[in-house]
Structures are given as C-alpha cells and as structure tokens.
N, C-alpha and C positions, 0 to 999 in steps of 0.2 A: 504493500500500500504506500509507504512510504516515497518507493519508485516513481510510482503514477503522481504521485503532488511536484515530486522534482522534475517530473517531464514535464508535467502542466506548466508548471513555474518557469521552468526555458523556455516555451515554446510563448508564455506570455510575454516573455523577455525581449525574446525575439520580435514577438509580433510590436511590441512598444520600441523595438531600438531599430527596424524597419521602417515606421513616420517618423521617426525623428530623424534619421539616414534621408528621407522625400523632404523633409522642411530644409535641412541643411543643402542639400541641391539647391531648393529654390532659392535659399536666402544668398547662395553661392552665385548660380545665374544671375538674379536684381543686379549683384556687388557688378558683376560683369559689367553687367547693358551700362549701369550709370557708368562706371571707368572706361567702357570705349565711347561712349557720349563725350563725356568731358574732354579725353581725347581727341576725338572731333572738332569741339570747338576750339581746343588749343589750337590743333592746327590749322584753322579757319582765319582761327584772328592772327598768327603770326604773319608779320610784313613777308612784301615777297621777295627774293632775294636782288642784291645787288649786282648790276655787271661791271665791274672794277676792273676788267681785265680789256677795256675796248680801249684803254690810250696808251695800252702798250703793243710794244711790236710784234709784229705775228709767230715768230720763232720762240718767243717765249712760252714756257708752259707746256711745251709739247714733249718735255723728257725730264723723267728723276735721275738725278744720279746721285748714288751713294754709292760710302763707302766702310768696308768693314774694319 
C-alpha cells in the first residue's frame, strides 16, 4: 500500500512540475519577443552610417597588411 501512495505522489509530482515546465516556456518566449522588439528598435533608431572614406584616394583600403 505504501507503494501505491508513493507512485500516486510522483506521478502528482510530475503532473504539477509539467505546468510549471509550460508556464516557464511561456514566461521564456514573452522574455524573447520583448528582447528582439527592443532590438529592433535599437537598431531603427541608430544613425546611418558615415562615408568617410570618399576624400581619400582610391588605393587606399583595399589591402591589410600585417605583420607577425
């Protein structure tokens, strides 16, 4: 008898840490959507970039060199 109330007892265990495993997804996804929104509008409102590179001469910029 004993058996059967400890099976019962996992298996209600189980079934209560199941919705709370489905709540933690969802509260996970929300966290999501808003962090790639906000994202979004970061990159929305950042200026667009500059071209700094148009009053110099054409040879430039076209090769790294380094060295080790």
């Amino acid at each position: 008898m004993n058996v059967s109330m400890n099976a019962s007892t996992a298996l209600a265990s189980l079934a209560g840490q199941a919705a709370g495993d489905g709540e933690a997804a969802r509260a996970l996804k929300k966290a999501l959507e808003v962090q790639a929104q906000d994202a979004r509008q970061l990159a929305n409102g950042a200026p667009a970039p500059l071209k700094t590179s148009a009053n110099l001469p054409p040879n430039l910029g076209q090769h790294i060199n380094t060295t080790a």
